[in-house]
C-alpha positions in Angstrom: -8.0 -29.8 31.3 -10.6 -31.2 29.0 -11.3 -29.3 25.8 -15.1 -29.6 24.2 -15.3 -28.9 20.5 -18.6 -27.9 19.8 -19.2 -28.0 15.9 -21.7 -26.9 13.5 -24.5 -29.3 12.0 -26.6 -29.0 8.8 -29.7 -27.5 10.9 -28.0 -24.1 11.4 -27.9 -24.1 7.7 -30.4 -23.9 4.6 -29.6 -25.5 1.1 -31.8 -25.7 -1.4 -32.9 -29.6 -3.2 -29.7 -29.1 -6.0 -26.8 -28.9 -3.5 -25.7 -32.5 -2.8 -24.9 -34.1 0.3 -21.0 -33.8 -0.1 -21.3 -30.2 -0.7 -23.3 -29.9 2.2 -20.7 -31.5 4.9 -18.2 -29.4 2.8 -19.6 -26.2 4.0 -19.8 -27.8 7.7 -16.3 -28.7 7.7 -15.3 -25.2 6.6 -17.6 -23.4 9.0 -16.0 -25.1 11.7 -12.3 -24.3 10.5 -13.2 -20.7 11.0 -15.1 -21.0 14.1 -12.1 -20.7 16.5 -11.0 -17.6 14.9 -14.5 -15.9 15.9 -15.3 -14.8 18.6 -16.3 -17.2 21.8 -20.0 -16.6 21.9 -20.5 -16.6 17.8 -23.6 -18.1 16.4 -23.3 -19.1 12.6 -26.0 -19.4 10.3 -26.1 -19.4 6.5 -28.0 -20.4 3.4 -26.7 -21.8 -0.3 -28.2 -22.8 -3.3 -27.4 -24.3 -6.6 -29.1 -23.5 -9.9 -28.2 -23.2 -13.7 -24.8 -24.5 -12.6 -24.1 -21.7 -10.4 -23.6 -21.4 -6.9 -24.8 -18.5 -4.0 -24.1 -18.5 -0.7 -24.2 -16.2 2.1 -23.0 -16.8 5.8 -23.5 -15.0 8.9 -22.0 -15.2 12.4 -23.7 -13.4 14.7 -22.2 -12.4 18.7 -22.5 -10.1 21.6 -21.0 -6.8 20.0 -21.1 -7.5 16.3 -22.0 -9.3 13.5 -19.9 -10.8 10.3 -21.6 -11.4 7.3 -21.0 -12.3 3.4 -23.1 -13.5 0.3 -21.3 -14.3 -2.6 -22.0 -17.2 -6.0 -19.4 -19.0 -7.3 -18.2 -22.2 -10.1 -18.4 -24.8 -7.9 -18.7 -25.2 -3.8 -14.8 -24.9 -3.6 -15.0 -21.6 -5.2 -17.9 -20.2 -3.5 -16.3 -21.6 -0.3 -13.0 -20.1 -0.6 -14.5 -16.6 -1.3 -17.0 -16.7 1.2 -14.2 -17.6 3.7 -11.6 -15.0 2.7 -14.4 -12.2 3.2 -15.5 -13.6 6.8 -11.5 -14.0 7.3 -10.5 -10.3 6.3 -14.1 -9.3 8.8 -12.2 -11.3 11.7 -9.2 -9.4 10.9 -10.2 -6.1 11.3 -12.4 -7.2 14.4 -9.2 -8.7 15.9 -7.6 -4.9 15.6 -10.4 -3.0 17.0 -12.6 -5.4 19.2 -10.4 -3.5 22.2 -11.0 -0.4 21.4 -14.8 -0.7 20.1 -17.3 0.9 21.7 -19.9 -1.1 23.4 -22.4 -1.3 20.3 -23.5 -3.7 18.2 -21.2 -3.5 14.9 -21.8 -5.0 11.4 -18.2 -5.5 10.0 -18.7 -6.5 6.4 -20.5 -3.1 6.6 -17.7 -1.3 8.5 -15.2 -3.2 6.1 -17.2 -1.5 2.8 -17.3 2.0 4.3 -13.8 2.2 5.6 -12.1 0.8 2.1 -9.9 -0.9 4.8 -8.9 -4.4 4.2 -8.2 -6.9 7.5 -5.4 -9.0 5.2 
């Protein structure tokens, strides 16, 4: 059986004039580490920025019965990366336990995540 691998490009992205081209395939190749862990219909999307040294970020993957979503700044790309991930990561945890068991609306798990005080790690 033939496996396609569809991955993410720069145009489902925004990033303003100050972050460079390296950080900009570093966000790309991260996106599509996560993207197998998401559900099979997710749509990602997400904008970063660079000014007075610092770093924002926010990313959100939208599908049929939820969305997951985080914004965050950080040091460097690395940094901002790794927390950015690890929030969308603990999101896909607690989707993973409940996506059985969820009713049929459309839920927003950071949001879930924040009310519950419940961690996916």
């Amino acid at each position: 059986m033939l496996e396609v691998f569809v991955e993410y490009k720069l145009s489902s992205f925004q990033f303003s004039c100050d972050v460079s081209r390296d950080d900009k395939h570093q966000v790309i190749k991260k996106i599509n580490s996560i993207r197998s862990r998401c559900p099979s219909d997710a749509n990602f999307t997400g904008v970063f920025s660079k000014a007075n040294k610092l770093y924002s970020g926010e990313i959100k993957v939208l599908f049929s019965k939820g969305s997951f979503f985080t914004s965050t700044t950080g040091s460097n790309m690395d940094e901002l990366l790794k927390n950015l991930i690890n929030s969308i990561d603990d999101q896909i945890a607690v989707w993973k336990e409940v996506r059985f068991e969820q009713p049929k609306t459309f839920i927003d798990y950071s949001e879930w995540l924040a009310k519950s005080g419940a961690t996916g790690s």
